[in-house]
C-alpha positions in Angstrom: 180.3 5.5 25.9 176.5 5.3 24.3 174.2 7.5 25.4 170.4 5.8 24.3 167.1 8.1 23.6 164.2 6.4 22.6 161.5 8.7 23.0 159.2 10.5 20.4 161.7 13.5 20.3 164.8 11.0 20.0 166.1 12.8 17.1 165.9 16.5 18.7 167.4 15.4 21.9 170.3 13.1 20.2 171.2 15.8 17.5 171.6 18.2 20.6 173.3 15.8 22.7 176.1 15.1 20.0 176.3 18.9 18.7 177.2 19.6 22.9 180.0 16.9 22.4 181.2 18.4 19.5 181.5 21.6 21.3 183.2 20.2 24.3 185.8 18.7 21.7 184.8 15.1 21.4 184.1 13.4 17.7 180.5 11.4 18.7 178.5 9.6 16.2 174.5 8.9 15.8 173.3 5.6 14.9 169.8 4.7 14.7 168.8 2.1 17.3 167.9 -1.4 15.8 163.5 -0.8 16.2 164.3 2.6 14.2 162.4 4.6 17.0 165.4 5.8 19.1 169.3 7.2 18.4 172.2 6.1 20.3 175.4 8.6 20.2 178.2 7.0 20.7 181.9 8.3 22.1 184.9 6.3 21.5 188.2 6.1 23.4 191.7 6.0 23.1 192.7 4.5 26.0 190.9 3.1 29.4 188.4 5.3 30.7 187.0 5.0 34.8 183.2 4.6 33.9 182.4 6.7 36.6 184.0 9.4 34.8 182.5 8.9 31.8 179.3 8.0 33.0 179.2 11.8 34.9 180.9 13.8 32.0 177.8 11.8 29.9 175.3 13.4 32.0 176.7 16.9 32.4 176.7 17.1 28.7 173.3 15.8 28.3 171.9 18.7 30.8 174.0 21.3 29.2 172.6 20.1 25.9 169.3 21.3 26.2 167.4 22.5 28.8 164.0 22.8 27.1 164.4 18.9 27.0 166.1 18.0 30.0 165.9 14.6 30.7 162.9 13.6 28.5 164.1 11.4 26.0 167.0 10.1 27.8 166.9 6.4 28.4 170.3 5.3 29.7 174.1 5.2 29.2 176.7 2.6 28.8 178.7 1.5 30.7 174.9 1.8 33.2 177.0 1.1 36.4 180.4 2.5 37.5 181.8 -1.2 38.7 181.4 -4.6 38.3 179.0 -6.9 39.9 181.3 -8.1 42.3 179.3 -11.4 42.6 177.1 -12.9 39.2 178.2 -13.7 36.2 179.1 -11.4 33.5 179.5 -7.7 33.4 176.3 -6.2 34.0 176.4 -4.4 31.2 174.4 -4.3 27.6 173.6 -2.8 24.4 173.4 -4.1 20.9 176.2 -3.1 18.4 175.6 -0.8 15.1 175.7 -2.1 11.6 173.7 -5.2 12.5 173.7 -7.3 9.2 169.8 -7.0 7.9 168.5 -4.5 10.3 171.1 -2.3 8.0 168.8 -2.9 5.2 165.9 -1.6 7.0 168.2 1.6 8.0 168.2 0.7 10.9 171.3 0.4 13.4 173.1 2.4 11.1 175.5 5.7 11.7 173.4 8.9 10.1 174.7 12.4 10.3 172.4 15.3 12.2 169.3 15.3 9.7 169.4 11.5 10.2 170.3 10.6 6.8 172.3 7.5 6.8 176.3 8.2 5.9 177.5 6.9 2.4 180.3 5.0 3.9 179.8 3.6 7.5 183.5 1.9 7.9 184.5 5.3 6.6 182.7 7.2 9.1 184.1 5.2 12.1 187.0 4.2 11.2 187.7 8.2 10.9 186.0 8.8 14.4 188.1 10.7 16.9 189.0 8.6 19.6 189.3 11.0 23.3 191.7 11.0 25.9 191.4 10.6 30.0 192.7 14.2 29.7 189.9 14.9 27.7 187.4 13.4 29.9 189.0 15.2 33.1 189.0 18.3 31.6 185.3 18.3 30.5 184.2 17.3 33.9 186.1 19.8 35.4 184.0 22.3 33.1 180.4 21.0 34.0 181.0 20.2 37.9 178.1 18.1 38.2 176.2 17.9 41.5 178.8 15.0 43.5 175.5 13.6 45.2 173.7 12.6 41.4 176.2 13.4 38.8 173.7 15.6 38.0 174.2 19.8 37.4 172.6 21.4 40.6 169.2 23.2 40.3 169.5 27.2 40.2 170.1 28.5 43.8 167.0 31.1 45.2 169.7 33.8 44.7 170.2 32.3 40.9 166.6 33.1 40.5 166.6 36.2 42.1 169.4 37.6 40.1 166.9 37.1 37.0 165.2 39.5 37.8 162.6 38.3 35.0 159.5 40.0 33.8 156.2 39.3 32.0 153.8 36.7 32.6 153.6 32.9 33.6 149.8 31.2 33.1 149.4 28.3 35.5 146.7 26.1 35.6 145.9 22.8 38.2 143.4 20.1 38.1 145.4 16.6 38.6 148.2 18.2 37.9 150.0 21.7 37.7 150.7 22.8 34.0 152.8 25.9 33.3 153.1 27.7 30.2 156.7 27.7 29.7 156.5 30.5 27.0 158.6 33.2 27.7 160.3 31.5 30.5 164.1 31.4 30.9 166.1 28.6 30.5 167.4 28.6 34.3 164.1 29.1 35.7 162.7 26.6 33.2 165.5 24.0 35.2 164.6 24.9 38.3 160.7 24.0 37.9 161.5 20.5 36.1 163.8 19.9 39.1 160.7 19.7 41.0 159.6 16.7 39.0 163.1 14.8 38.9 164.0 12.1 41.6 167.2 10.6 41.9 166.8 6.9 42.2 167.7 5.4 45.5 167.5 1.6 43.9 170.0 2.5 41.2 172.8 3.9 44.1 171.7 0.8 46.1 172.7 -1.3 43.5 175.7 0.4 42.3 177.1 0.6 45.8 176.7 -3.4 46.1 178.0 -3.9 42.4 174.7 -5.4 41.4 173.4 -4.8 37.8 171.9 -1.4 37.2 170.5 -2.4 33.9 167.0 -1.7 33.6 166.9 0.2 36.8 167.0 4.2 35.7 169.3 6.8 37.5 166.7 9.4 37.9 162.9 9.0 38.3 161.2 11.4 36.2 157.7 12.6 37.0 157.0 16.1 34.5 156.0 15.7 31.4 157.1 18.8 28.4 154.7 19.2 25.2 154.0 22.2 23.0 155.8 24.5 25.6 153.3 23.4 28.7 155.4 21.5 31.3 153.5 19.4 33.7 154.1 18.5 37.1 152.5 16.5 39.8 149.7 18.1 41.9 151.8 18.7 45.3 154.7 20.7 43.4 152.0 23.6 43.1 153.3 26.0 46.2 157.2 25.2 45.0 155.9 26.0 41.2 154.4 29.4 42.1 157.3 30.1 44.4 159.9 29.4 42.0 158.4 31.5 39.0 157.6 34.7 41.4 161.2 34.5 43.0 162.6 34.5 39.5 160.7 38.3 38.7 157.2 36.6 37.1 154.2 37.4 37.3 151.8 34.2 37.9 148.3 34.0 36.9 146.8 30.9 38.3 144.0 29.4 37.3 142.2 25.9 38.9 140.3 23.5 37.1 139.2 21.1 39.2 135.6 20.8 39.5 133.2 22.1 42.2 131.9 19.2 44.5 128.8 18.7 46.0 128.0 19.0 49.1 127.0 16.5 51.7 125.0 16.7 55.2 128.0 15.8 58.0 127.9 16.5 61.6 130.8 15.9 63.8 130.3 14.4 66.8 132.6 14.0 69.3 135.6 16.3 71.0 138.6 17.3 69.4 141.8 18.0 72.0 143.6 21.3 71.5 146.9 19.9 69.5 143.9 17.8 67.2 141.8 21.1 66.6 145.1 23.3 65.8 145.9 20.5 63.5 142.5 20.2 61.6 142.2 24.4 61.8 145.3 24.7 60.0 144.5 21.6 57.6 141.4 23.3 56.8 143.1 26.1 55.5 144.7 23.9 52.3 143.7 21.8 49.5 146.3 19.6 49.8 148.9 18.4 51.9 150.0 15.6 54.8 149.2 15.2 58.8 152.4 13.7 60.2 151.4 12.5 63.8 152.9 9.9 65.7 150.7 6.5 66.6 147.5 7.2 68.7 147.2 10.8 68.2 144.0 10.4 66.5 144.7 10.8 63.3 140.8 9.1 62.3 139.3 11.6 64.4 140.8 14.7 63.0 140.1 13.5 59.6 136.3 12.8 60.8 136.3 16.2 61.9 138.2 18.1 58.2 135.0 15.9 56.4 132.8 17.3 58.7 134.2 20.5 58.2 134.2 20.6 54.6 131.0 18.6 54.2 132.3 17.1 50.8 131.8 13.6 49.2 135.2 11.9 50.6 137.1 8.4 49.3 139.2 7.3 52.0 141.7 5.6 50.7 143.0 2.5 53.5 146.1 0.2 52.8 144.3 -3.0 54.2 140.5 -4.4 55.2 141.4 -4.4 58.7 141.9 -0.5 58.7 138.8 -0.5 56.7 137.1 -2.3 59.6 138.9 0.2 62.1 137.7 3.7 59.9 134.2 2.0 60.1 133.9 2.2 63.6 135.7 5.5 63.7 132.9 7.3 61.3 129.9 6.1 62.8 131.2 6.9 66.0 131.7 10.4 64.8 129.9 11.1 61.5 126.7 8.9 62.8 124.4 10.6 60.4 126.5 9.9 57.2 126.2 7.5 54.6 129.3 4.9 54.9 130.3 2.6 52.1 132.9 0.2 51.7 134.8 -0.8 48.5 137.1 -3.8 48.8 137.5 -7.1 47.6 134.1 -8.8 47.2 132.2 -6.1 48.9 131.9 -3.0 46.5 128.6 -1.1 47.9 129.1 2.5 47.6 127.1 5.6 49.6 128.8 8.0 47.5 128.6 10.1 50.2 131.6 8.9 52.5 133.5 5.6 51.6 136.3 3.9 52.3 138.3 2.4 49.8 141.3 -0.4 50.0 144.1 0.6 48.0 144.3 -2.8 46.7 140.9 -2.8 45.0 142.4 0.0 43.0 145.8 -0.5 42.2 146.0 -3.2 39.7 146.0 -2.5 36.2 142.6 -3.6 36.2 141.0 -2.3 38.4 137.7 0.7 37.9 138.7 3.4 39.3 136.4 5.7 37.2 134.3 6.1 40.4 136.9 8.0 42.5 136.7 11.4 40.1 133.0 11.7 41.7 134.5 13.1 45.4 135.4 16.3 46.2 137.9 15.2 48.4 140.7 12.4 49.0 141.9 11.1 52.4 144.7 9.1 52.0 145.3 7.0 55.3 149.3 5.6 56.4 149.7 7.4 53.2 153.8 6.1 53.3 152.5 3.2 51.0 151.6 5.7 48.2 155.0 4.6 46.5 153.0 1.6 45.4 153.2 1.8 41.2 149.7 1.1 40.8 148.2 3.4 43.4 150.5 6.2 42.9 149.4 6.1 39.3 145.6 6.1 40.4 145.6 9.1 42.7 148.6 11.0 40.6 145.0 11.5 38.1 142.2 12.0 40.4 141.3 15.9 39.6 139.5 16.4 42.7 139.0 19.7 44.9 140.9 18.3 48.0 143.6 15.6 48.9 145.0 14.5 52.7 147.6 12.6 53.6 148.1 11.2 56.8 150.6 9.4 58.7 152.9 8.8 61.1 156.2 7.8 59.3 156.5 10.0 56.1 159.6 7.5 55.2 159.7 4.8 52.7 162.0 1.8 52.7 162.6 1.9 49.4 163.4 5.7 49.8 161.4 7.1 47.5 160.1 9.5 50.8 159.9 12.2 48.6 157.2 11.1 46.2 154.5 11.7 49.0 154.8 15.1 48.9 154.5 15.1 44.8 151.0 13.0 45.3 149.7 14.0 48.7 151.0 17.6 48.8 153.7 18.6 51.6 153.7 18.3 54.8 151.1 21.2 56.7 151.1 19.5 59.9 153.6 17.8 62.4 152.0 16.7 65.2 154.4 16.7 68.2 153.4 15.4 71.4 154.7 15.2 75.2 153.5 12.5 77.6 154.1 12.2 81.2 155.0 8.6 82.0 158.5 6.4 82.2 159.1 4.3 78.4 161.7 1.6 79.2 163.7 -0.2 76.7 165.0 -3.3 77.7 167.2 -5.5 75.5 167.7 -8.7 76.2 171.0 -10.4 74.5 170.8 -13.7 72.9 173.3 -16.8 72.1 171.9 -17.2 68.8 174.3 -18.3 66.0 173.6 -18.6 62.4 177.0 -20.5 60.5 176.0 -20.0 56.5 178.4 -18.6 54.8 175.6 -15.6 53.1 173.3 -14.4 55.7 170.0 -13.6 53.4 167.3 -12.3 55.5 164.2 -15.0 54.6 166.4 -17.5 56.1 167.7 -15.4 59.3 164.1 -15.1 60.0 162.9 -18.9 59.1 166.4 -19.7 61.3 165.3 -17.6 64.8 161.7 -18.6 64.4 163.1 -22.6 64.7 165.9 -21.5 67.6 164.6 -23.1 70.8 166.6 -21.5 73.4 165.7 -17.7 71.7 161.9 -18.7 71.5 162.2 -19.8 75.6 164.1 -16.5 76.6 161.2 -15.0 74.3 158.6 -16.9 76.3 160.0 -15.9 80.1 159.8 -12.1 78.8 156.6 -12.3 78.0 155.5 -14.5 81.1 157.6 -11.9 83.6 155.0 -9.1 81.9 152.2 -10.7 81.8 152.2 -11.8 85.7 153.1 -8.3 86.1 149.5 -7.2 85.3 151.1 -5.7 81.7 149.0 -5.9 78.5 151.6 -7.3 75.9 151.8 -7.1 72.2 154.6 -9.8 70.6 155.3 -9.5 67.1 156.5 -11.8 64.9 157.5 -12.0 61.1 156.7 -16.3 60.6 153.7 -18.4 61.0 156.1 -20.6 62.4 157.3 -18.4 64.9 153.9 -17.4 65.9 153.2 -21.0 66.4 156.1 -22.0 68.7 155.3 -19.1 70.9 152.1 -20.2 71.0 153.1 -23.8 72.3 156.0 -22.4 74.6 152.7 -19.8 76.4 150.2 -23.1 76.4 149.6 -23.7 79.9 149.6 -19.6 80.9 147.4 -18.5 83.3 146.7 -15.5 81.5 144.6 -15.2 77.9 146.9 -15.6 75.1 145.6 -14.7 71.4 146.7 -14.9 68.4 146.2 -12.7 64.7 147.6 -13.5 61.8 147.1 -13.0 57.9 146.1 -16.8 58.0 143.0 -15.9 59.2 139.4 -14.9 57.8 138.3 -11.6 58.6 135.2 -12.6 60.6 138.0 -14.6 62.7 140.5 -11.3 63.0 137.4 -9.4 64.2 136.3 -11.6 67.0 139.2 -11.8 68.1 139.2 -7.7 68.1 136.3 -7.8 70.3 137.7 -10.2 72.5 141.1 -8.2 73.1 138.6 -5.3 73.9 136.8 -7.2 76.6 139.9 -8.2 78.5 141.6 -6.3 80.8 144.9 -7.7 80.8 146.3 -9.9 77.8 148.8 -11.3 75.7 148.4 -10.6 71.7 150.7 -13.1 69.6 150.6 -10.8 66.0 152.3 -11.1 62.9 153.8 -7.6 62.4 152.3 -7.7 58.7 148.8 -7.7 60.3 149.2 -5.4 63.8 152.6 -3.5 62.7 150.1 -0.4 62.1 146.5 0.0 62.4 145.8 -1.6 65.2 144.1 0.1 67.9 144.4 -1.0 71.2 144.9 1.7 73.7 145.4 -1.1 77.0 148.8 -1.8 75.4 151.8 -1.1 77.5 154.5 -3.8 76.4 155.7 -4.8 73.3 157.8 -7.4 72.4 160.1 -7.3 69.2 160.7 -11.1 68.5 161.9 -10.6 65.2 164.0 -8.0 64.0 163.1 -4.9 62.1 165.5 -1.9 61.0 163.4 0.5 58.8 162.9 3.6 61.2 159.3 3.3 59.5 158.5 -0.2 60.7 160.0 0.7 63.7 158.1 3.7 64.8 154.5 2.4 63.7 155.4 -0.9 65.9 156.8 1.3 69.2 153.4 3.4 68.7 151.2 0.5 69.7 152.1 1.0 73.1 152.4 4.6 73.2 148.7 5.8 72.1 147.3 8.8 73.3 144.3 8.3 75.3 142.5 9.8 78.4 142.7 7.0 80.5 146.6 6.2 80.0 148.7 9.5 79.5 150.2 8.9 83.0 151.0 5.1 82.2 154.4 3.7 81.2 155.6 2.0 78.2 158.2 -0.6 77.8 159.9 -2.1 74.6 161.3 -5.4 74.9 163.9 -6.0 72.0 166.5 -9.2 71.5 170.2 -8.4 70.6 171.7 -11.1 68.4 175.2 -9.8 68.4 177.2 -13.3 67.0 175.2 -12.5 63.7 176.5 -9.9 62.1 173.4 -8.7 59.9 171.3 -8.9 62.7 173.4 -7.0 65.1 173.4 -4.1 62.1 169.3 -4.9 62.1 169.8 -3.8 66.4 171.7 -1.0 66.2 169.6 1.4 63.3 166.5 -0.5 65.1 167.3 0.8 68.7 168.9 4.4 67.7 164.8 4.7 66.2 163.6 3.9 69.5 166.0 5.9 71.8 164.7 8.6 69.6 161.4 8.2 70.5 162.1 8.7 74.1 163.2 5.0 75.7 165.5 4.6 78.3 167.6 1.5 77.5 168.6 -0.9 79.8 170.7 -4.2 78.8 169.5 -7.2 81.0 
């Protein structure tokens, strides 16, 4: 087993790492990785080992080790999965071997002892290596009883931190970040604060559940940062940090540094309902922090109504142009007097006063965001696609007075749903919201059949968009509501698909349109204005382009024509037909979905898909 550190404290964290072996009885040995800018500690065995085992007793060690450097030079182990790929070639596995011909010339790869001098004899050194036993192994991991969820030791309990009973001071200062002075802190408490900044990583488990490769993908996501006895944290650990120090007996002095902002002439005009103005009230009352509330709640409105409020320069942050287009319409409907700029794409004309930003425009590695530190506050819109690298980076730095978060879905497919919080701040607000009216889910099953022998999802979906007899059954569903006098939204996943429908609903005698990501925005919009001059229609949508954002409040039927299974997806699609709005609180809501049980993968797709919707209030009923 190699433990691998390669960063600038390498030395520090591998001397401790293999002085903790020692004392749990194992005979490790340092070698000096081959660029001479990291340590590898290696463990030798006697016999066969289960690399799970070894992988947690690994860990364990490496937390006990130290925990004024937990986890911050750690890189990886080997074996970096517990099983085999069970399809691919090869093991997965990789690391280069010590005593490398003419790297050892360089000193590097190389066994040293603990001051990193390189040992006189290297055969010497390992052939006299201790090799351990699985008896060994067991017993050590009985000892360190890592957490069975990340083979990780658990964080200190509250009643761990209350048994402290520490004293003295704790100096905490914020801007972009929280930084506490770690001087004079305990070791336990000083665990329990980096734990705020530690994810597990759900791709690695994915992986290693499926026997895939974990190399290259890291076991733990690590978001603090540790120099000169400061440890820093991301902005929306800040009421955990000061919770955690003055449950463990501290006193905390806090200090912020983010600047002062301007302020900025903003009226709002418009009325708020009485769940919107608790909301916004209790918003108000925090610089930081998330709005969860379902689809058509009015989500732009209350955040009209906090810039108002707080009559500060504001970036709103959008995840595509057409909610830019949307958030337009929304400010000068309710902030008429304000300055509104746009910066996306080709069109980059700032007000400074109140813009709106696509996230795109900022998220490569190119990309100027210098401009964003000039707000005083950050609204973050369908704020779930924070996760993005590139953006996450960008708005991890702003210092700015205030952040927002809004959306409906706090969940992430990749599962990294508790990064929002870390960025955004926690959640101050769930909306939660009753309305009269039947919501019907009706699922239609299907003969569809897919023979390959691996069912990858890109061709499952190229497969149902080409079926003939599901795109018909599709077609009389949406013909049935449609002569019904039902407005009806059909999603799709393929061009393709969108175009057979199309062809199948040719000779309707009701207006069928159709937006996709195909085309220009001048075209998206008109059609926009079109849907909002008819009274009954049916809108043929890729989900990428009308999965969320779209705001149609004459919706009552939606039609899922390709399958979805991420509760996420699922809950912004089902909210297109349930929006809040004056004229339709009484009015019913169906859900068409398509069961396609002979495929195995797709009938797993149905089942998380419609245990999302019965939970959002549908009735089902199997035609």
């Amino acid at each position: 087993m190699v433990c691998d550190f390669d960063d600038d404290d390498f030395k520090q964290a591998g001397r401790a790492y293999a002085e903790e072996c020692k004392n749990q009885g194992l005979d490790p040995l340092i070698e000096v990785s081959r660029s001479g800018n990291g340590a590898h500690v290696w463990v030798f065995f006697g016999e066969p080992i289960p690399a799970s085992l070894a992988r947690s007793v690994g860990i364990g060690l490496l937390a006990k080790a130290s925990p004024d450097s937990y986890f911050s030079s750690f890189d990886r182990f080997f074996p970096s999965q517990d099983t085999l790929p069970a399809k691919g070639r090869g093991f997965g596995n990789l690391i280069a071997l010590p005593l490398a011909g003419h790297h050892r010339s360089e000193g590097t790869t190389v066994f040293v002892d603990s001051e990193f001098h390189p040992l006189p004899d290297q055969f010497e050194a390992l052939a006299g290596t201790k090799k351990s036993t699985l008896s060994e192994l067991k017993r050590i991991y009985a000892e360190l009883q890592p957490d069975p969820e990340t083979s990780l030791p658990q964080a200190p309990t509250r009643e761990e931190l209350k048994k402290l009973k520490a004293s003295g001071k704790v100096h905490v200062t914020h801007d972009s970040h929280v930084h506490v002075d770690l001087s004079g802190v305990d070791a336990t408490t000083r665990t329990a604060l980096r734990h705020l900044g530690t994810l597990a990583n759900p791709q690695f488990y994915i992986k290693q559940a499926q026997r895939f490769s974990t190399f290259g993908t890291p076991r733990l996501i690590v978001r603090f940062d540790e120099k000169d006895q400061v440890l820093t944290l991301d902005r929306g650990t800040l009421d955990d940090v000061l919770d955690i120090l003055k449950t463990a007996g501290y006193t905390v002095t806090r200090r912020s540094r983010t600047p002062k902002p301007r302020r900025i002439d903003a009226s709002f005009v418009g009325e708020l309902r009485p769940y919107q103005q608790y909301a916004v009230t209790q918003m108000l009352k925090q610089k930081s922090g998330m709005i969860v509330a379902p689809p058509g709640t009015g989500k732009t409105v209350m955040a009209c109504a906090i810039i108002a409020q707080r009559s500060v320069p504001t970036a709103v942050i959008v995840p595509s142009r057409e909610l830019a287009t949307q958030w337009r319409q929304a400010l000068k409907q309710f902030l008429p007097d304000v300055q509104v700029g746009q910066y996306s794409g080709a069109k980059k004309k700032l007000s400074g006063v109140v813009d709106i930003v696509t996230a795109q425009s900022i998220s490569r590695n190119d990309s100027k965001t210098d401009f964003l530190s000039a707000y005083g506050q950050i609204i973050v819109d369908e704020c779930h696609r924070v996760g993005a690298a590139g953006l996450t980076n960008v708005l991890a730095h702003l210092n700015v007075r205030f952040m927002l978060g809004m959306t409906a879905t706090p969940y992430r497919s990749d599962g990294l749903d508790k990064l929002l919080p870390l960025i955004c701040g926690p959640i101050r607000q769930t909306v939660e919201l009753e309305r009269p009216g039947r919501r019907d889910y009706v699922v239609h099953n299907t003969e569809f059949t897919y023979d390959a022998p691996y069912q990858f999802w890109p061709d499952l979906d190229t497969a149902l968009a080409a079926d003939a007899h599901r795109n018909q059954l599709i077609a009389d569903v949406i013909t049935q509501a449609a002569q019904d006098k039902h407005t009806v939204l059909v999603l799709v996943k393929r061009r393709e698909h969108l175009t057979a429908l199309n062809t199948l609903l040719a000779d309707a005698p009701f207006p069928v349109l159709q937006l996709h990501g195909g085309q220009k925005a001048s075209e998206r919009q008109a059609v926009r204005e079109k849907l909002a001059a008819t009274p009954h229609f049916v809108l043929l949508a890729m989900s990428q382009v009308a999965g969320e954002g779209i705001d149609l409040p004459a919706l009552d039927t939606l039609v899922l024509a390709a399958p979805v299974s991420f509760r996420g997806v699922v809950i912004q699609q089902v909210g297109r037909v349930t929006r809040d709005t004056k004229d339709k609180e009484s009015i019913s809501a169906t859900v068409h979905d398509f069961l396609d049980a002979n495929v195995p993968a797709l009938a797993s797709a149905f089942r998380k898909r419609s245990s999302t919707i019965a939970k959002q209030g549908f009735t089902r009923n199997d035609i």
